[in-house]
C-alpha positions in Angstrom: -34.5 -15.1 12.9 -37.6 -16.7 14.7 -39.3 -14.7 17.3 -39.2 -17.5 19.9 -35.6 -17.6 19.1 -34.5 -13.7 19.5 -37.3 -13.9 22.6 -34.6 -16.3 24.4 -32.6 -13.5 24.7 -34.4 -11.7 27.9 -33.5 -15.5 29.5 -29.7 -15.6 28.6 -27.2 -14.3 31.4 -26.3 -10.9 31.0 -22.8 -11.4 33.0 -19.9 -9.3 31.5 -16.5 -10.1 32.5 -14.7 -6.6 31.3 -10.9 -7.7 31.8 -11.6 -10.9 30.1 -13.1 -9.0 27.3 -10.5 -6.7 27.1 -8.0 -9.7 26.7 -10.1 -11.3 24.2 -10.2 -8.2 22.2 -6.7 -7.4 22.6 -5.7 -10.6 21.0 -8.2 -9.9 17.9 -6.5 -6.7 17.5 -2.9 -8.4 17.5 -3.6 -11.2 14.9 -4.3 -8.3 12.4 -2.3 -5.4 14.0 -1.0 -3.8 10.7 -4.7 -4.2 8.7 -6.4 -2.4 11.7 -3.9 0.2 11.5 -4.2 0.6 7.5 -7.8 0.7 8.0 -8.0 3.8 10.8 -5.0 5.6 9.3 -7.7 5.6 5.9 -10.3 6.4 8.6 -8.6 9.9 10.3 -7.6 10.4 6.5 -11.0 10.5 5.0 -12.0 12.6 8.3 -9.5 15.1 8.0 -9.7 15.9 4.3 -13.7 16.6 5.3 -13.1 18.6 8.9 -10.2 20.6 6.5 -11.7 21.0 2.7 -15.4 20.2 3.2 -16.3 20.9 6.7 -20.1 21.5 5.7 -20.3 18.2 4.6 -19.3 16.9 7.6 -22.6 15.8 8.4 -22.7 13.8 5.1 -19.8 11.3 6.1 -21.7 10.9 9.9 -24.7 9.6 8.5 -23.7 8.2 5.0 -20.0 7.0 5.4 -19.3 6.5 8.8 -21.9 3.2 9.7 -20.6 1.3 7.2 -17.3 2.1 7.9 -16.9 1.6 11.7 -19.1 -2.0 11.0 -16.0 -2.7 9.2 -14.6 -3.4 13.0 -17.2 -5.7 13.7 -17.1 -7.6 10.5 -13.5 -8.5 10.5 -13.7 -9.4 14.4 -16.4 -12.0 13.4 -14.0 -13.5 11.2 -11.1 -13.3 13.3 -13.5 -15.1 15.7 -14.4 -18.0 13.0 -10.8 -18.3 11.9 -11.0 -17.3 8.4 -8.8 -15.7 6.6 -8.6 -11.9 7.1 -8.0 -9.5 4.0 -8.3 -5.7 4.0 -11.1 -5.2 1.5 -13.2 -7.3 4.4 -12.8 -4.1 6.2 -15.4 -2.4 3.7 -17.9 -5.3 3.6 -20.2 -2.9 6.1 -21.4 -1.0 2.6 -23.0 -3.9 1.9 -25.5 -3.2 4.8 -25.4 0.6 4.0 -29.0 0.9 4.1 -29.8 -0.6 7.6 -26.6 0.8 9.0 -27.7 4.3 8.1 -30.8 3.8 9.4 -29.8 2.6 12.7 -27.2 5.2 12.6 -29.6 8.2 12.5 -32.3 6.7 14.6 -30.3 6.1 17.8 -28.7 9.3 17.3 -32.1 11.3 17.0 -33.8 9.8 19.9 -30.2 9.5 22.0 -30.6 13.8 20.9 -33.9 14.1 22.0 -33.5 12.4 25.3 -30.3 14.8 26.4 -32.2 17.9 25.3 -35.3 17.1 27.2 -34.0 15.6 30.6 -30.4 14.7 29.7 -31.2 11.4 31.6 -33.2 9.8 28.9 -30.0 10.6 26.4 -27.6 8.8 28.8 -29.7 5.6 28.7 -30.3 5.2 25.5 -26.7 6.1 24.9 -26.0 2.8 26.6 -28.7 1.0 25.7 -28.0 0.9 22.2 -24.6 -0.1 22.2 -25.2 -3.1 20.6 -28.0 -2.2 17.7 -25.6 -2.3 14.9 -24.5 -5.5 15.8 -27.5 -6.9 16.4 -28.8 -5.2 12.6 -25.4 -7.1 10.9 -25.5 -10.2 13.0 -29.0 -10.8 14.0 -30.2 -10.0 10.5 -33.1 -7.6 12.2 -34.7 -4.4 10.8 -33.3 -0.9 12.4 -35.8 -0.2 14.6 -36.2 -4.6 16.2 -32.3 -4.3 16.4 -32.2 -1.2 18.4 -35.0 -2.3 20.7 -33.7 -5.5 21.0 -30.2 -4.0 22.1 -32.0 -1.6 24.9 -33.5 -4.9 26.2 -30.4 -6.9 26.8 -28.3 -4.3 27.6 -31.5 -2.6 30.5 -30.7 -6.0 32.4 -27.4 -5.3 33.5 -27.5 -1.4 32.1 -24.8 -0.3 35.0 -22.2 -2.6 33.8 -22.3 -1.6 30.5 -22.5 2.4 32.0 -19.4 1.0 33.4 -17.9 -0.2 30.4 -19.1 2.7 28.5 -16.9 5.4 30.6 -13.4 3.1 30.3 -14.1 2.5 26.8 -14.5 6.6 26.2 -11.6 7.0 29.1 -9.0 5.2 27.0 -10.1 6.8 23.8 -9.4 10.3 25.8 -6.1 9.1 26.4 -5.4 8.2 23.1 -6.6 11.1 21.5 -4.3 13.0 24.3 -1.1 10.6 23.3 -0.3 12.9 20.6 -3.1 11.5 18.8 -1.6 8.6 17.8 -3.2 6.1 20.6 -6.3 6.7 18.7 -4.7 4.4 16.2 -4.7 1.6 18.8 -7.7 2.7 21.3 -10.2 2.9 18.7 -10.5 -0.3 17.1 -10.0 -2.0 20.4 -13.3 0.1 21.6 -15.1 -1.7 18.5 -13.3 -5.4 19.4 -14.4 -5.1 22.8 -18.3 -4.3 22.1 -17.6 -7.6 19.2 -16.2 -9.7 22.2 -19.3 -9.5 24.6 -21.9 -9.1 22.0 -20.3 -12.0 20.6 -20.6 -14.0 24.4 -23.5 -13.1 25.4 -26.0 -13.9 22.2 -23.6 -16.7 21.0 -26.3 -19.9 21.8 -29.1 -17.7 19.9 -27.7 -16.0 16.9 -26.2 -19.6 16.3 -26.7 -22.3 13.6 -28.2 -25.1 14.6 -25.1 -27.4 14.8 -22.6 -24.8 13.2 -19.7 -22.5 15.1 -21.6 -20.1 17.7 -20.6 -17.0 15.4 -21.7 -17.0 12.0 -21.5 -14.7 8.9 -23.7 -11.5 8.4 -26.9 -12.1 6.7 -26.4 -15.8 6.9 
């Protein structure tokens, strides 16, 4: 992507209409209710055997598994969003990115770290603030450390909304994590949807083609 091109995006409207995103999102997960479920039943499954068999490990899947795996979310909401045909394995086509994933993984989590542990504020900021690196790594084809920095800088323009949308988006996680568990199923790919849905809206006129749909594929 050109630099005058991702440069447009301090100039774009950073209005976010949460209910309307919440209805977009919800829709995305009901066209492909059952392959969302398949996908975070595999999810808790691959977590549980480590929390149960290999708990030391446990930092392994965070950093090496985990990236690529919740990307999965954003992947199949793009194509849900272009209309194409969704198919399970698409779930998995975040390993293709495992590299940048990973790193923006660990580096947003070290400095989020660093920032609670020396004046807790700094943590809560960044915690925000780079809500939308990984999406902006898959779908704005930057390098780790461009994406996260370009996330802080949309998201510092209108950061209490997103605090805002931050605490429901944890707040109905809670609850489904307290509905027996099984919400989860539900609450957790809709948190990804959501983040898909207004990433999606906001950068839609920049990360397009010129004369194609205003999403387009990863890497393309």
């Amino acid at each position: 992507m050109s630099s005058e091109r991702i440069h447009r995006l301090l100039t774009v409207p950073v209005e976010v209409d949460i209910k309307a995103s919440f209805a977009k999102a919800w829709h995305m997960y009901t066209t492909e209710v059952f392959l969302f479920t398949l996908f975070m039943l595999l999810i808790l499954s691959i977590q549980g055997l480590v929390v149960i068999y290999a708990e030391q490990y446990m930092i392994v899947y965070s950093v090496a598994l985990a990236p690529p795996l919740y990307a999965g979310f954003y992947l199949v909401a793009n194509k849900i969003s272009r209309q194409v045909e969704v198919k399970y394995m698409d779930f998995f086509g975040g390993f293709r990115f495992w590299i940048p994933l990973v790193f923006i993984s660990l580096l947003t989590q070290v400095l989020i770290a660093m920032g609670l542990v020396a004046l807790i504020v700094p943590g809560i900021y960044l915690g925000v603030a780079y809500m939308f690196a990984t999406l902006m790594g898959l779908f704005g084809g930057l390098d780790p450390w461009t994406a996260m920095e370009w996330s802080r800088k949309l998201i510092t323009r209108n950061w209490w909304k997103f605090f805002s949308l931050l605490l429901i988006l944890l707040g109905i996680n809670l609850l489904g994590i307290l509905f027996l568990g099984i919400g989860i199923l539900l609450t957790f790919p809709l948190t990804f949807l959501v983040l898909y849905v207004i990433f999606e809206d906001l950068t839609r006129a920049i990360f397009a083609e010129e004369g194609s749909s205003a999403t387009r594929e990863p890497g393309s």
